[in-house]
N, C-alpha and C positions, 0 to 999 in steps of 0.2 A: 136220582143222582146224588152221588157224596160231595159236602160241601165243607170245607175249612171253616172256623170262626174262631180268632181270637179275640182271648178274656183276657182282660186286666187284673192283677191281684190277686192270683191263684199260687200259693209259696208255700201248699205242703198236700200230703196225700189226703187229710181231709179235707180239703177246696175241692178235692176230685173229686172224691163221694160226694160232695155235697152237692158239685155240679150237676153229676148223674142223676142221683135221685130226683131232682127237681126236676130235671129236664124231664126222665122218664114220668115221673108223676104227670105231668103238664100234657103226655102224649106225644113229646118230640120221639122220634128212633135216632138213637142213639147210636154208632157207631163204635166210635171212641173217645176217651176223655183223658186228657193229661196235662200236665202244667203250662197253663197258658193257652191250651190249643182245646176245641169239641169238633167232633166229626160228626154230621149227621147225616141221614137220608132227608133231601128236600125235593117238593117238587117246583114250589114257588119261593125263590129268595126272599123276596121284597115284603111277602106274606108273613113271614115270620121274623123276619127283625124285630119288628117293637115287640112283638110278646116274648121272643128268646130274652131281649134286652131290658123289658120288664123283671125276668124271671131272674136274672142275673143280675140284675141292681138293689132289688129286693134280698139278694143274698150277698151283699158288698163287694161284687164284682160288676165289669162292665164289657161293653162290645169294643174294639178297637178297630177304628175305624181304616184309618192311614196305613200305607206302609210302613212310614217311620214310627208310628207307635207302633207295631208290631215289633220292628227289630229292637226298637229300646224297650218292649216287656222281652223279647228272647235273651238280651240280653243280662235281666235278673234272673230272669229263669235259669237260667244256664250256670250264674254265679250261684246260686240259692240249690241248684243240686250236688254242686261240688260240695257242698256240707252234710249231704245224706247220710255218706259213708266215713266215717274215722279211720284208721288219722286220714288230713287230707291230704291227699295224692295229684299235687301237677306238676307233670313230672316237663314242662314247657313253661315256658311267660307266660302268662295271662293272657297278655295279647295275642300271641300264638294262638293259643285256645279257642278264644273267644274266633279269632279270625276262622279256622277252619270251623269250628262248630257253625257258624253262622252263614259259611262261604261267602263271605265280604272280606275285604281290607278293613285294617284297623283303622286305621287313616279316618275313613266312613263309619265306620261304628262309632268311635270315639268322638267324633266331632258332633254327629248326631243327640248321642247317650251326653254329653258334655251340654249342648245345646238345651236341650230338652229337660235334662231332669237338675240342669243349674248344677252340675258335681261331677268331678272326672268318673270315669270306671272304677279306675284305681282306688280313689275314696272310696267308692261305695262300695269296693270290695274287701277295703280293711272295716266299715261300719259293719257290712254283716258278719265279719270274722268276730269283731268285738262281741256283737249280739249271741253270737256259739260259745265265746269264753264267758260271758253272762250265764248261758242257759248250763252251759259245764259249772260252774261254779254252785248253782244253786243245787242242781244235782247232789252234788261232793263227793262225789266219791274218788278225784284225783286231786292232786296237787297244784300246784299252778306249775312248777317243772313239765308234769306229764301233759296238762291242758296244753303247754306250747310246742311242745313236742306234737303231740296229736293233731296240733293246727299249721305246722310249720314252719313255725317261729324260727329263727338259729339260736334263739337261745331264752331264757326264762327272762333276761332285762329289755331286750327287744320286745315282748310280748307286753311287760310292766309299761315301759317310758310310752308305748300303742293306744295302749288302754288307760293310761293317765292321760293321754291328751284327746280321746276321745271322751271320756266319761269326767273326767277330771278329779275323778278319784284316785286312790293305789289300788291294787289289787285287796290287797288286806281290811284298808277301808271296807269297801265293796264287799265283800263277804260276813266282815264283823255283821254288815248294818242289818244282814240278810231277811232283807225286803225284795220282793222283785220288781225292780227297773229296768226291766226292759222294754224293748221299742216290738210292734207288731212289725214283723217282717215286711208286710206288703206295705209298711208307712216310712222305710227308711229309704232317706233321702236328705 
């Protein structure tokens, strides 16, 4: 029978491969694998917990256990694929978004994801916005105009006054020093 499990800490397509391969290595059958979630063929649950949850710790991921950590990993999940694709496209509130992606009330999401990771959505959805104009910047090959454009700023001072009170740097800073400071996605918080 096919079984759910979610992972903790899974924020890019290498988490995936790197899930797969070890799972398959290990002799798990492997279903499907995508951010946040593995699908496998089992016959005994309870049999394979600790050694999936071994194999998963061992690569800086973990099992989640509870409902409510599931829904507060969907819910970075969710924020952390809106960045896959440039420029970003939500074309609704946030809340919106997240509400139907999740099929919960916001209400519930938000008080949970609030509760639990000690930081509204909202924060943590301009921290990883910051973390994409970081990884844009190092890049260079745009401006800081096109970076807020591409991220959906309204405008290149909104994007600045953002990320000086995130980083506490300017923009200009930040780039002269060019050193990479950036935060690991699955540790922003």
């Amino acid at each position: 029978m096919e079984k759910d499990f979610f992972i903790k800490n899974m924020v890019c397509d290498r988490c995936i491969k790197v899930v797969r391969e070890e799972l398959e290595a290990s002799g798990f059958d492997v279903t499907q694998v995508e951010l946040g979630k593995v699908i496998l063929q089992v016959e005994k649950e309870k049999a394979i917990n600790d050694k999936l949850n071994s194999i998963l710790t061992k690569n800086g991921f973990s099992l989640l256990a509870t409902t409510n950590e599931q829904v507060v990993e969907k819910v970075k999940v969710t924020i952390l694929s809106l960045f896959k694709e440039l420029p970003l496209q939500l074309e609704e509130k946030l809340s919106e978004y997240l509400s139907r992606k999740l099929h919960l009330e916001y209400s519930k999401i938000s008080k949970l994801f609030s509760y639990t990771e000690k930081i509204t959505i909202e924060k943590y959805f301009i921290k990883v916005k910051i973390e994409k104009v970081k990884e844009l910047i190092q890049v260079g090959e745009l401006n800081f105009t096109q970076i807020s454009q591409l991220l959906d700023y309204s405008n290149v001072n909104h994007l600045s006054s953002q990320f000086k009170n995130e980083t506490g740097m300017s923009l200009t800073k930040y780039k002269a020093m060019d050193q990479n400071f950036r935060n690991p996605l699955d540790q922003i918080v």
